[in-house]
N, C-alpha and C positions, 0 to 999 in steps of 0.2 A: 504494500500500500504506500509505503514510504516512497521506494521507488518510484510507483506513479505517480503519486504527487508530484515528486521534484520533475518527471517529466513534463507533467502538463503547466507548472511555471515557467518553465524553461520554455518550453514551448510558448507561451503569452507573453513572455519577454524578450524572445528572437522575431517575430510575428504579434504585435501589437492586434495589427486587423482582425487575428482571429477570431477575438471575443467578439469585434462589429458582425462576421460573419456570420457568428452563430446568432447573434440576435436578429441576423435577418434570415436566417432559415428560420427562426420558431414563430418570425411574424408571417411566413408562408405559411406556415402548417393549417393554418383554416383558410388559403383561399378555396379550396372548394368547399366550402359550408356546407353542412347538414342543416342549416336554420330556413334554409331556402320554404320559403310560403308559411312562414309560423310569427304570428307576432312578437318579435322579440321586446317589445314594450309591456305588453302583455304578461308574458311569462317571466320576467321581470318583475313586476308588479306582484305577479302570484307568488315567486321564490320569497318575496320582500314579506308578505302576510304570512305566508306559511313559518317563516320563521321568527319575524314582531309578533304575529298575532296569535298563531299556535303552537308557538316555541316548539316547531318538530326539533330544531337541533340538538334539544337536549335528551334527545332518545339516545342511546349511548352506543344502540347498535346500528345508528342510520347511516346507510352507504348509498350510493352515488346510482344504484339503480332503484332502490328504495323510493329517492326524494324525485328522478326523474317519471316514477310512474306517478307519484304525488301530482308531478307539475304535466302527466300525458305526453313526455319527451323519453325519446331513446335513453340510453346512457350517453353516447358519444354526444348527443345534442344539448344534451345540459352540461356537461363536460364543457363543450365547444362554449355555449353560453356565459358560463363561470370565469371560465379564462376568458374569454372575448371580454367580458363586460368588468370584471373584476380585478383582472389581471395577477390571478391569483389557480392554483387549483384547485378541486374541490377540497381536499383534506383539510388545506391551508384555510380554506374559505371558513368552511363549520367551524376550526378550532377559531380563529379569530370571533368569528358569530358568539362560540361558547365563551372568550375572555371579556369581551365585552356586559354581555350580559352576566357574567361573576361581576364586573368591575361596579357594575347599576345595584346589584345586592350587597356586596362588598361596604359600599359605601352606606347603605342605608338600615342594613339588618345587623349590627355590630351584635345581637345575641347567638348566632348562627354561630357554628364554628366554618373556620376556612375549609376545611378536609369535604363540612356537611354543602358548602354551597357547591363547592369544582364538582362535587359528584351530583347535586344537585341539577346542574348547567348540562352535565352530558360526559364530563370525563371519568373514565374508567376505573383511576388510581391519584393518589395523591402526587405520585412521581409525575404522570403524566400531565396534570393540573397544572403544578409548579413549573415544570419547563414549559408548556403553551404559554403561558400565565409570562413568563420574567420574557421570552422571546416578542410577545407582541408589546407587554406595557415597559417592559424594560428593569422591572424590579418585582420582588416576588409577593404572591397576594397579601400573606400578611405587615409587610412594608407596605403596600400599598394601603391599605385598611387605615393603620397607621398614621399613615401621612393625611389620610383624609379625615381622622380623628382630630387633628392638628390641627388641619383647616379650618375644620366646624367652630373646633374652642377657640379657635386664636382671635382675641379683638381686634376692632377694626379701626 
């Protein structure tokens, strides 16, 4: 692993370009659309309530063909959608979906514990909680809590 590592720096530092390169093959990969004749506003709209309003994302076992027959799309087409619109993939998508929504209870249910709300939200393990958790907000849920404890009390 080491090994390849040093090759593929090596390689982006003999060959700058490469990285442009690759970023312009992954913005090919959907010209030919699966989205073709589907409202993508639409379905859009529906991913947006299905997960504000019926918090599917905190089902713990929801995957990516699950939430596409939710939304009457393929896999590849809610995939395609996710990334299109999100710029994000679906896994990345849900966990951020799931940090947020700890972040909204986090902040307002300080009798909860940390462990009760990440598994609450949809994640599986504490371990897994913690690292979604410090990856998207940047510090770990209960610093985070914390810090918004501080907030609340600190005069103004």
């Amino acid at each position: 692993i080491g090994v390849a590592l040093v090759l593929v720096l090596s390689a982006l530092l003999i060959f700058p370009e490469l990285l442009n390169d690759v970023s312009d093959a992954a913005k090919l990969a959907y010209v030919n659309t699966t989205l073709s004749g589907i409202d993508v506003a639409g379905k859009i709209a529906e991913l947006e309530s299905l997960i504000d309003i019926d918090k599917l994302h905190r089902d713990e076992s929801l995957n990516l063909s699950a939430l596409a027959e939710n939304l009457h799309l393929t896999s590849h087409q809610l995939s395609e959608l996710i990334n299109s619109h999100y710029g994000v993939g679906f896994s990345r998508f849900i966990r951020e979906r799931r940090v947020m929504d700890a972040r909204t209870i986090l902040s307002q249910d300080y009798r909860s514990s940390v462990l009760s709300i990440g598994l609450t939200v949809g994640f599986g393990s504490q371990s897994s909680f913690y690292s979604a958790f410090r990856e998207v907000v940047g510090e770990s849920p209960a610093a985070f809590r914390k810090n918004q404890s501080v907030d609340i009390n600190t005069p103004e």
